[in-house]
Structure formats: structure tokens, C-alpha cells
C-alpha positions as CSV (number, residue, x, y, z in Angstrom):
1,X,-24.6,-36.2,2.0
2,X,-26.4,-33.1,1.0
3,X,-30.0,-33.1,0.8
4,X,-32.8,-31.3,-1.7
5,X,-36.5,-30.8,-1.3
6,X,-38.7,-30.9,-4.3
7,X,-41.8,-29.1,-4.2
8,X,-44.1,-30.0,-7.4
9,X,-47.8,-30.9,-7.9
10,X,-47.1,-33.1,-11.3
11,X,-45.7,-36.2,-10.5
12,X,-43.9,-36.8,-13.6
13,X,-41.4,-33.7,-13.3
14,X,-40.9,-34.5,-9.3
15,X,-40.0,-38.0,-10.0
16,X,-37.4,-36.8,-13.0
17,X,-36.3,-34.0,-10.6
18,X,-35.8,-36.6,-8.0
19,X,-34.1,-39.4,-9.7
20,X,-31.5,-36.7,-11.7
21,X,-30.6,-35.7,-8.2
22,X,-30.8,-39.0,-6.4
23,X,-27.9,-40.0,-9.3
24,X,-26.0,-36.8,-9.1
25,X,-25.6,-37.7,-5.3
26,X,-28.1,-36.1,-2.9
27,X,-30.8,-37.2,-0.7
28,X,-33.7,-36.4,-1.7
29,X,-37.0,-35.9,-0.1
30,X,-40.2,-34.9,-2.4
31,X,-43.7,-33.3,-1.7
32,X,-46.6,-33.0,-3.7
33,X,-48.3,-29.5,-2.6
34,X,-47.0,-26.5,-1.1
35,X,-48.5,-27.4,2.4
36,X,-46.8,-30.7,2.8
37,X,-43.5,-29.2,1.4
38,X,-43.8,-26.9,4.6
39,X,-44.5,-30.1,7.0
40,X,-41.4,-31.6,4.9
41,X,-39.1,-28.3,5.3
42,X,-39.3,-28.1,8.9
43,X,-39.1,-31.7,9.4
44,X,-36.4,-32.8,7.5
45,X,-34.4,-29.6,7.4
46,X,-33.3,-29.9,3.9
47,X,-29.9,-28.1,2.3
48,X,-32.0,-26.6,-0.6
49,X,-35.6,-26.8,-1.3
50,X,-36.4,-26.7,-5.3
51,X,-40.3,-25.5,-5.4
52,X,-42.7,-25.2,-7.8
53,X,-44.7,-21.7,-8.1
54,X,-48.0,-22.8,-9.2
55,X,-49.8,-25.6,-7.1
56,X,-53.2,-26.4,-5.0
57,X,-53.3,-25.6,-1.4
58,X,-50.8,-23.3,-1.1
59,X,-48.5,-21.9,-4.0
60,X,-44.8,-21.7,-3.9
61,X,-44.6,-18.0,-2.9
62,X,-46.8,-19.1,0.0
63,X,-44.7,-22.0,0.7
64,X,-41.7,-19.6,0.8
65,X,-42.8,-17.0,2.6
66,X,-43.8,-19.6,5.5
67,X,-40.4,-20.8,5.6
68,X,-38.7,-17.6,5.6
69,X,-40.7,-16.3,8.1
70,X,-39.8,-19.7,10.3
71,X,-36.1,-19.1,12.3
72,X,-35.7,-23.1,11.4
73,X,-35.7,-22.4,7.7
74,X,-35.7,-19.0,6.7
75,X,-31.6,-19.4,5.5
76,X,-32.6,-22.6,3.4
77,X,-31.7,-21.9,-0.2
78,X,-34.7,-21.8,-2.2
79,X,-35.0,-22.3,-6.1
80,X,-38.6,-21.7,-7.9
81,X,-39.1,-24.2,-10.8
82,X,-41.3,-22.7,-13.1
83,X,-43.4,-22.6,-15.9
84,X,-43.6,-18.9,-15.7
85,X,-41.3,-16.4,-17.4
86,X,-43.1,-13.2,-17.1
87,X,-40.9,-10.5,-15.8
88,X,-43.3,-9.5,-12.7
89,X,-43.1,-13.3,-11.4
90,X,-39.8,-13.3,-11.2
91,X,-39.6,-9.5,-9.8
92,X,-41.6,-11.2,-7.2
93,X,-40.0,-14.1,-6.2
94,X,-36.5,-12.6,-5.9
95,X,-38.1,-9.9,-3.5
96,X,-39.8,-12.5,-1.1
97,X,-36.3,-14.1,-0.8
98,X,-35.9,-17.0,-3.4
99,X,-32.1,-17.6,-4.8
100,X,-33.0,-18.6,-8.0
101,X,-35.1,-19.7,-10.7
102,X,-35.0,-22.7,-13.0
103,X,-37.7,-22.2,-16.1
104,X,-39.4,-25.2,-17.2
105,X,-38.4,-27.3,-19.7
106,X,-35.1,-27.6,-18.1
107,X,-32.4,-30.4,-18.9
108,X,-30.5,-31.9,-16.6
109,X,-27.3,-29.8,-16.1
110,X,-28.9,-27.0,-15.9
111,X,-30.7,-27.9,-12.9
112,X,-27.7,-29.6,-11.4
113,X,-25.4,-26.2,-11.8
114,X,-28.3,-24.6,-10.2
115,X,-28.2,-26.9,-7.3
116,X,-24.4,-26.9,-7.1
117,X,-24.3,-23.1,-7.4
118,X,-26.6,-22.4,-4.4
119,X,-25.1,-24.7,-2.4
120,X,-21.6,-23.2,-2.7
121,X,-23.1,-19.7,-2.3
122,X,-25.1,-20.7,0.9
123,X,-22.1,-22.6,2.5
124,X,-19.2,-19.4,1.8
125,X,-22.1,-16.8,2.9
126,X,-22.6,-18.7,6.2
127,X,-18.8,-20.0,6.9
128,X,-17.3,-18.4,9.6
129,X,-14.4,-15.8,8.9
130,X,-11.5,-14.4,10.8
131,X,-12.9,-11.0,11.7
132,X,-9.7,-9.3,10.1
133,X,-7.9,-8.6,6.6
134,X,-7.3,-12.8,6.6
135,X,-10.6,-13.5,6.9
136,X,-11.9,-10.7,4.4
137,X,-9.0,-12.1,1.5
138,X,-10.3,-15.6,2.0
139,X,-13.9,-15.1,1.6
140,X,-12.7,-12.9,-1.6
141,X,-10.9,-15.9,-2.5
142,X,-13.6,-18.7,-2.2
143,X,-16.0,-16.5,-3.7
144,X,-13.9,-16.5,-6.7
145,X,-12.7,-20.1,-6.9
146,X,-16.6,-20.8,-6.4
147,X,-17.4,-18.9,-9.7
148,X,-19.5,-16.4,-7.6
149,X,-17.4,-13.6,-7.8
150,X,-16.6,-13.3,-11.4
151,X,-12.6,-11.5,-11.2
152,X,-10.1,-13.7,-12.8
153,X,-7.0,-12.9,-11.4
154,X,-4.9,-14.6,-14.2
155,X,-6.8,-11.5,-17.1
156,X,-4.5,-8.9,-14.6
157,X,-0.3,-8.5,-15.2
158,X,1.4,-9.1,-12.0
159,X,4.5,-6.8,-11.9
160,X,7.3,-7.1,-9.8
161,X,7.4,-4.4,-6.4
162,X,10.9,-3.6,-4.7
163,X,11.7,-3.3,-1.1
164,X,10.2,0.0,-0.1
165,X,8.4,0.5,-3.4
166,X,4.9,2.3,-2.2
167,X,1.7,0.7,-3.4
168,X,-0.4,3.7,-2.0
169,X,-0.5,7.1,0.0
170,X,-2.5,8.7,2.3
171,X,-5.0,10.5,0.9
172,X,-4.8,9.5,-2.3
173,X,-8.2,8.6,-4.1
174,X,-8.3,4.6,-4.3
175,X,-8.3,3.2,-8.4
176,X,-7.1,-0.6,-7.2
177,X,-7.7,-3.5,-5.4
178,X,-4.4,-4.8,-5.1
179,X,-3.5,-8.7,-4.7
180,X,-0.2,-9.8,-3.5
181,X,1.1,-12.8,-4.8
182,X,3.9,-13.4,-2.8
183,X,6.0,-11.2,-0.5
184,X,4.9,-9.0,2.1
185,X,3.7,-5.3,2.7
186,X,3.1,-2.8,5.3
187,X,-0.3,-0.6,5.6
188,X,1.1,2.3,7.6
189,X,-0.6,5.6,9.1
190,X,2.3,8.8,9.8
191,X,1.6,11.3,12.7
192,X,2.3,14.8,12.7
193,X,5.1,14.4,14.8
194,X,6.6,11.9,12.2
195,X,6.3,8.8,14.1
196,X,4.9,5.9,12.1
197,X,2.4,3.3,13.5
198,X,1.7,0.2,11.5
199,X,-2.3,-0.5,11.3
200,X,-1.8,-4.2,9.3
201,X,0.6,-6.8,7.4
202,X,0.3,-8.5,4.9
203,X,1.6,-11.8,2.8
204,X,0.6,-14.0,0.1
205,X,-2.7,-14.5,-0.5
206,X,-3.9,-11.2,1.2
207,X,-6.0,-8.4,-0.8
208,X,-5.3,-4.8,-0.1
209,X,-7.0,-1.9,-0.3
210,X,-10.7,-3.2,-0.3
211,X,-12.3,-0.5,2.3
212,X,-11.9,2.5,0.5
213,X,-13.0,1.3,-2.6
214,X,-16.5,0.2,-1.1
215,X,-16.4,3.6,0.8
216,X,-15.9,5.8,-2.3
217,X,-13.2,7.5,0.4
218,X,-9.4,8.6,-0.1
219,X,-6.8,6.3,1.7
220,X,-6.2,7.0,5.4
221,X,-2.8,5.1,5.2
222,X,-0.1,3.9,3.4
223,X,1.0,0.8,2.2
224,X,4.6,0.0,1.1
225,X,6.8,-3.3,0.0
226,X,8.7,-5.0,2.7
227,X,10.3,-7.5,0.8
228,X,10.0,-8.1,-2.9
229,X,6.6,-8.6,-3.9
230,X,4.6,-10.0,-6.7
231,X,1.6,-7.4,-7.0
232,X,-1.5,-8.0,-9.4
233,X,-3.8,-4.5,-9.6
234,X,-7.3,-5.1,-9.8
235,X,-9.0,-1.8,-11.7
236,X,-11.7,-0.6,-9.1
237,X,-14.3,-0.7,-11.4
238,X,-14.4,-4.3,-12.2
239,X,-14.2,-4.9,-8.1
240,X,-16.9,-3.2,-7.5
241,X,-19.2,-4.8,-10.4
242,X,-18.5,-8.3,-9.5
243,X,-18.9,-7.7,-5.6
244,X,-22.2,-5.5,-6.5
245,X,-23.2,-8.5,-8.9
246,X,-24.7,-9.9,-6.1
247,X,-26.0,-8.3,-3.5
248,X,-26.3,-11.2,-0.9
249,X,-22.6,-11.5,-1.4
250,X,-22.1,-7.6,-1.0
251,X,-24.2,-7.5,2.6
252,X,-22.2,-10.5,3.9
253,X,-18.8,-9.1,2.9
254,X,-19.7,-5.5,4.3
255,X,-20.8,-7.3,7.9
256,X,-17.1,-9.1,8.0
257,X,-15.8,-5.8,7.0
258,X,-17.6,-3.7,10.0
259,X,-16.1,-6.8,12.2
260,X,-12.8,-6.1,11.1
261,X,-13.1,-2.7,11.8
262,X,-14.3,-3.2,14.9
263,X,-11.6,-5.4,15.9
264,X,-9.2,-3.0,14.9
265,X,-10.7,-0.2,17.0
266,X,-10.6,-3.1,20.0
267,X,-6.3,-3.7,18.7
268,X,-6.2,0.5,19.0
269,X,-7.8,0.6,22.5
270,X,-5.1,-2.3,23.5
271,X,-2.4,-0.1,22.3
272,X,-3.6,3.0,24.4
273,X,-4.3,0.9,28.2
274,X,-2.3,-2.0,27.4
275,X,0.7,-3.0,29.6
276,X,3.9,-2.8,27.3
277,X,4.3,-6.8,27.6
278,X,1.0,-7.8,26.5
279,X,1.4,-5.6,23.5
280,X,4.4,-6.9,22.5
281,X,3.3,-10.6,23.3
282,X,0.1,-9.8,21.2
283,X,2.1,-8.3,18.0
284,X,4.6,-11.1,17.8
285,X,1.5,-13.2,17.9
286,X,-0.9,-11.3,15.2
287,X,3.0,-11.2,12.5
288,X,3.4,-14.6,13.5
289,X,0.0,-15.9,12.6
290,X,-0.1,-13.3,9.7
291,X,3.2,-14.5,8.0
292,X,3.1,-18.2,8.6
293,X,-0.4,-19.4,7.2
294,X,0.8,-22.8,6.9
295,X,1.3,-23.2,10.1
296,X,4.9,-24.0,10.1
297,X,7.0,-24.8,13.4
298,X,10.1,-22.7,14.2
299,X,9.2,-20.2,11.5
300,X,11.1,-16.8,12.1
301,X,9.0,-13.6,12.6
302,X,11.2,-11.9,9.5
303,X,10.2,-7.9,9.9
304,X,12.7,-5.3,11.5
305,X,13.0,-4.2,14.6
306,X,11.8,-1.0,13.9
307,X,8.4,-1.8,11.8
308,X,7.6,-4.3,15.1
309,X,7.9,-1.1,17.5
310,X,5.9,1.0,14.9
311,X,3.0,-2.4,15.1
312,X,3.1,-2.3,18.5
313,X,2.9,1.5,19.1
314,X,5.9,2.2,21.0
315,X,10.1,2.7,20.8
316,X,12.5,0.6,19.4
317,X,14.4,0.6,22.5
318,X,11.8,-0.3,24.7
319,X,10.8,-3.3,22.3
320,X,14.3,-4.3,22.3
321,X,14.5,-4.5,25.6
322,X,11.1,-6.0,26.3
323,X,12.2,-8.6,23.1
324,X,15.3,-8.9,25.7
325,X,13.0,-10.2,28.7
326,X,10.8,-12.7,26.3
327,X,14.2,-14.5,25.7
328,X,15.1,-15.1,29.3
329,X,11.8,-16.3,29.8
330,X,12.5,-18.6,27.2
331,X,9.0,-17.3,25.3
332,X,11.0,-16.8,22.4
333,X,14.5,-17.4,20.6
334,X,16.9,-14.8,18.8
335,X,18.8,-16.2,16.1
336,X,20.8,-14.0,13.7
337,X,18.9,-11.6,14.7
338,X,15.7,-13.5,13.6
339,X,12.7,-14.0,16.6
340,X,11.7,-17.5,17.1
341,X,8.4,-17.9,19.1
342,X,9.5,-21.0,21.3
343,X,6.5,-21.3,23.5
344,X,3.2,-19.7,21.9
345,X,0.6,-20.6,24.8
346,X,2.7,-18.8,27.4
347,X,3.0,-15.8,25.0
348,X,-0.5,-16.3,24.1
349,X,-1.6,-16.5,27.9
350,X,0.3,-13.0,29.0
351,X,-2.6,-11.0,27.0
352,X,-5.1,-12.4,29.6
């Protein structure tokens, strides 16, 4: 059970605030000055703290900058009830760190879709993403089932992408986020020599294309259709206003970003002092994972021979013929010319 701090002087309005909640589901604890609500906060810990501004004592900007300042308390959402709608006081309060305001008289869904808003913001902000295009797509995706990131999907026409169909060049100036709705595509960089490595993959679910847009740079790769896909275009514009809309939601996403960069420099340096085995091992691993998000048993690893030696970085024959050694050791199974991963902790355990 979730549980809310109220912060008020006047009685009347922290026993309404309390009982609304109290009904709606919480637990609710209740102060009635801004130097108890402190004691309170760092005692009880609370989910959200709802606060009034002015009170005796202490006031509530002095109440939050105590707990913001505190390691216990400083990520605690933190709404200002107030009487006060003078632009300056609310200037003020958003720069100190507050997530919102509720302006008195309030009824009682408005505070409650306050409540539930912050709540949902604080727990998708602070959840714990795959440092990679996964992780990125489904923090894009919370964010929008949540109602925090204001791009409905469903206002875009999907069209229909062909094997081979290309979604993007290199160096081509971004002008979409693309979502793919079902099949699977390729992100893809070319060398001078005309050897082709394979950077990601992606299925379902997955957004593409999101780092350039935020970078204002042209594409460094190339993405193209594996299998038939379903592919909604996003117009970068209105990406970039809802994921600016917020700037709380704009830090967190650029920090996951920089991970997945980072791990991606980490894949490159694998590729360049990695043994051949334990690159292989670790790209039938990341397509596995990448194409079978629900965790399916005996799912095949459906992508050519070729665009698995371009992921891994090396020659079809030599994949082929380390593919070859897998099967003897019975880590995987070749079916109709389909890989089967049969035991993934002894795969897993050859990248260590």
C-alpha cells in the first residue's frame, strides 16, 4: 500500500485531504507544521508528500528544501497545495524541486490524478532499464501508456515495409521516430571496403531511430526490413515536444541513452579482443533475447547466416563453421536450417 504525507496547518483541509485519500486507498500519515512534516518525512519515509506553502515554524519551501537536501528523501515526490497562484510562487517552487502543484479549492479528483500522476512518473523515472535499445523502447512505452508522454501511436498510419525495404541511410538527416509493429529490422553501418557490420536488431515493440533525433545529427547507419514489417513514422517534431514536455522525463531518458551507448562501445571492444567463440556465443545470445521477448522455449534464432556473421563482426564461413562446433557440443540445434539454442547457461557461461 502506497503511502502520502500531508503537510497543512488548517486542520479542516488536512483531515479532508486525509480521509479522500485514506478512501481512495493509501496510507496516510498527516502533520500540522512544516517542522513536524520533516520529523514525519524522514521517519516514515512516505511515497509522496502533499505540503502546504504557507504555515508557522517553517514554510513548505523550507520544508522541501530540508528534504531535498536529506539523501533519505530528496527523490520523494513532492506536491505544494496552495492557496497561492501568483506566477513567481510557482516559478519558485518548481526550481527548488517540487513536482507539482494543486491550487486551493481543489475537488477531489483533481487531487487524486495529481497523486496518481506523480506516483506513476516517480516509479517509471526510478525503474531500472536494460541499458540498450530494449530498455530505451520500454521506458518510451510506459511513459506513454502512463499518460506522461503525450504520443498516441494510434493518430500515426502504420504502412506495410517489404523484405529489404530501407527505413533509413547513412547520412541522411533524421525526420522520424520510427515504431515497429511487428516484424523485424536491421540497423547496419557499411565500411569502405564494402563489408557490412550489424550495430542492432530489432522486433515488435522496439523504436528506432531515437538518438539522432535528440542529437540534431545525420544517421551514422542504416536500417532496413528483414522480414515484413508493420512500421508507424513518428514526425520528429512531435517526439521531440512530448519528450521536451518534461524535462525530468528528458534527463532520465538521455542517462539510459548514454548507458546504451556505452554498452555498445563495451559490445565494439568485444568484437575487436574477443575470441571468435565467445562472440559468436554472445550474438546468438543478444538475437535470441532480442527476438524472443516472451520468453519462449525452443524458439528459432530466424536471421541468415550472413546478417549473423555481419552482427558478430566476422566471415560467414568462419561462423559456419564455429555454428558447426556449437552443435557437437550440443549448445545448440540446427533444424531446417533454423538455430535452436539447446542449452543457454553453457552458451551464456563461454563469454566469461
Amino acid at each position: 500500500m502506497r503511502s502520502l504525507l500531508i503537510i497543512d496547518d488548517h486542520e479542516d483541509i488536512r483531515e479532508n485531504i486525509t480521509e479522500i485519500l485514506s478512501l481512495a486507498g493509501y496510507k496516510t500519515f498527516s502533520a500540522e507544521n512544516g517542522k513536524k512534516g520533516v520529523e514525519k518525512a524522514l521517519q516514515e519515509k512516505p511515497d509522496l508528500i502533499i505540503c502546504d506553502i504557507m504555515m508557522p515554524e517553517l514554510d513548505g519551501y523550507g520544508v522541501l528544501h530540508l528534504l531535498r537536501k536529506n539523501a533519505a528523501t530528496e527523490f520523494i515526490p513532492f506536491i505544494f497545495l496552495t492557496a497561492k497562484t501568483e506566477r513567481a510562487d510557482f516559478r519558485k517552487g518548481m526550481e527548488m524541486g517540487a513536482d507539482d502543484y494543486i491550487t486551493k479549492p481543489f475537488d477531489d479528483i483533481e487531487l487524486l490524478n495529481a497523486v496518481e500522476t506523480r506516483l506513476k512518473k516517480h516509479d517509471i523515472l526510478h525503474k531500472k532499464y536494460a541499458g540498450d535499445d530494449q530498455g530505451a523502447s520500454a521506458m518510451i512505452n510506459d511513459l506513454r501508456q502512463s499518460g506522461l508522454l503525450s504520443m498516441e501511436l494510434d493518430q500515426y498510419e502504420a504502412y506495410t515495409s517489404s523484405k529489404k525495404t530501407t527505413l533509413y541511410s547513412e547520412g541522411k538527416r533524421p525526420k522520424f521516430l520510427y515504431y515497429l509493429k511487428s516484424g523485424k529490422v536491421k540497423v547496419f553501418r557499411q565500411h569502405e571496403d564494402g563489408k557490412e557490420y550489424i550495430v542492432n536488431l530489432y522486433t515488435a515493440g522496439d523504436f528506432i531511430g531515437y538518438l539522432p533525433l535528440l542529437e540534431n545529427k545525420s544517421y551514422e547507419d542504416s536500417a532496413e526490413v528483414l522480414e515484413e514489417a508493420e512500421v508507424v513514422q513518428i514526425p520528429r517534431e512531435d517526439f521531440l515536444q512530448a519528450m521536451y514536455n518534461d524535462m525530468s522525463i528528458a534527463g532520465r531518458f538521455i542517462k539510459l541513452i548514454a548507458q546504451n551507448v556505452q554498452e555498445k562501445e563495451e559490445r565494439l571492444l568485444n568484437l575487436a579482443y574477443g575470441s571468435l567463440r565467445k562472440r559468436v556465443a554472445k550474438a546468438l545470445i543478444d538475437v535470441h533475447q532480442k527476438f524472443n521477448k516472451e520468453g519462449a522455449a525452443k524458439t528459432p534464432i530466424n536471421i541468415s547466416r550472413d546478417d549473423l556473421a555481419h552482427y558478430v563482426g566476422t566471415a560467414t564461413e568462419s561462423l559456419i563453421r564455429t555454428l558447426s562446433d556449437f552443435k557437437s557440443e550440443k549448445l545448440i540445434e540446427i533444424k531446417e536450417g533454423k538455430i535452436f539454442i539447446s542449452n543457454l547457461e553453457k552458451l551464456n557461461n563461454l563469454l566469461y
